[in-house]
N, C-alpha and C positions, 0 to 999 in steps of 0.2 A: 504494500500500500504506500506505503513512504518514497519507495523508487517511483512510482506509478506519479505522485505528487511534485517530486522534484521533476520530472520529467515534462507534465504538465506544466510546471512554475517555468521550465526554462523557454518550455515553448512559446509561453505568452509571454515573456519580456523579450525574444526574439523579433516576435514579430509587432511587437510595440516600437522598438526601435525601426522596424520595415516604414511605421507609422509617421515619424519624423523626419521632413528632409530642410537641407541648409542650403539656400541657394543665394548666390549676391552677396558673398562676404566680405568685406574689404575693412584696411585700418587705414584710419588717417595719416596720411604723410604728415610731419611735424617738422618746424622750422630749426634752427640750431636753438638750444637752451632749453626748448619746451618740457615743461612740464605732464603735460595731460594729453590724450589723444581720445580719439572713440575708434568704436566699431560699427559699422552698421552691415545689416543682412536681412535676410524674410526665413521666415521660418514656415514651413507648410504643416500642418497638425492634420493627418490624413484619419484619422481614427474617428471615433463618436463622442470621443468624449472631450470635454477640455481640458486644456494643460497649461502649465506656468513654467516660462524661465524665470528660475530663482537664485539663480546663481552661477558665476563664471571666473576660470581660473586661465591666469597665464601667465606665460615665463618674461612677458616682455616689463611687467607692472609691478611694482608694491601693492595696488589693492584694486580692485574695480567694482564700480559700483553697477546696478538697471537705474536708465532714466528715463523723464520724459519732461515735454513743456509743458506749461502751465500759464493762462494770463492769468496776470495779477496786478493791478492796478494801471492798467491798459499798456501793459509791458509780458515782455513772454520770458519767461522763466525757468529754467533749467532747475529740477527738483528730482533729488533718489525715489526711487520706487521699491516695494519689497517684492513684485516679480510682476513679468508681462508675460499676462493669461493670450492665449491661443485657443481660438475659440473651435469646435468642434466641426471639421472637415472645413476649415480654411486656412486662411493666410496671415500673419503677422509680416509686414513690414516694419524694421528697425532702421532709423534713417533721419538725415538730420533733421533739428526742426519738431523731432517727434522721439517717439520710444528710440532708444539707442544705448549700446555698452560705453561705460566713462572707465576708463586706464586713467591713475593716478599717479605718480611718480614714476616715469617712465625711466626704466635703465639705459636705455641710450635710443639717439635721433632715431626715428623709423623714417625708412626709407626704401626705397623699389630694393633693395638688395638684404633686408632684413627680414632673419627667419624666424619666424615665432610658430608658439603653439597655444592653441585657444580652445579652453574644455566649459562647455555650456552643460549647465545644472537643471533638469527639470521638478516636478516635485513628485512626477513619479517614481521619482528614485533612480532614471535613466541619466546618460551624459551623451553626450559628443564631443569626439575630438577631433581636430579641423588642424591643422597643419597648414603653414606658409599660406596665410590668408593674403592673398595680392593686398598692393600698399597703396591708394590713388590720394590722387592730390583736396 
């Protein structure tokens, strides 16, 4: 019964991850001294149900935060988020302007020729990892 179960458990986080796809990922190009960069990308949630990016790791940052804009006092605002839900068989675009990953203390200038790796946190408990995300201006 317990093989029968794990065997089950692997199957559907198998194909949960089938579930997710990343497409249009890129990092901000940064000028010399910068401090901060983003990410942006779409996320497609092919599945029934919704989901949340809550979380993202990478080798290029000290910390990264989820964000989004916000008006506030007829000014548009740059505010952390604690994750951006994907709503059930669509799309999430992350992009300036709007929902997008903040890179905080960047370890050095990103540029067309910098390799990074970038692990996106769901709250399903699933990740991605993305490798050498193109760098645009």
């Amino acid at each position: 019964m317990k093989k029968m179960f794990l065997l089950y458990f692997v199957c559907v986080l198998t194909l949960f991850a089938q579930d997710i796809e990343i497409q249009n990922a890129s990092i901000k190009k940064t000028p010399p001294n910068a401090k901060n960069t983003a990410i942006f990308l779409t996320i497609h949630n092919k599945s029934n149900k919704d989901i949340a990016l809550v979380n993202v790791q990478t080798d290029l940052a000290q910390a990264t935060e989820l964000h989004t804009h916000i008006h506030k006092n007829n000014t548009m605002v740059m505010t952390p988020v604690p994750e951006i839900v994907i709503k059930a068989n669509s799309s999430r675009e992350l992009k300036s302007g709007g929902d997008h990953i903040m890179l905080f203390n960047i370890h050095q200038r990103i540029d067309k020729n910098t390799k990074n790796t970038v692990t996106l946190f769901f709250d399903t408990n699933e990740s991605i990892k993305l490798e050498n995300i193109p760098v645009k201006e």
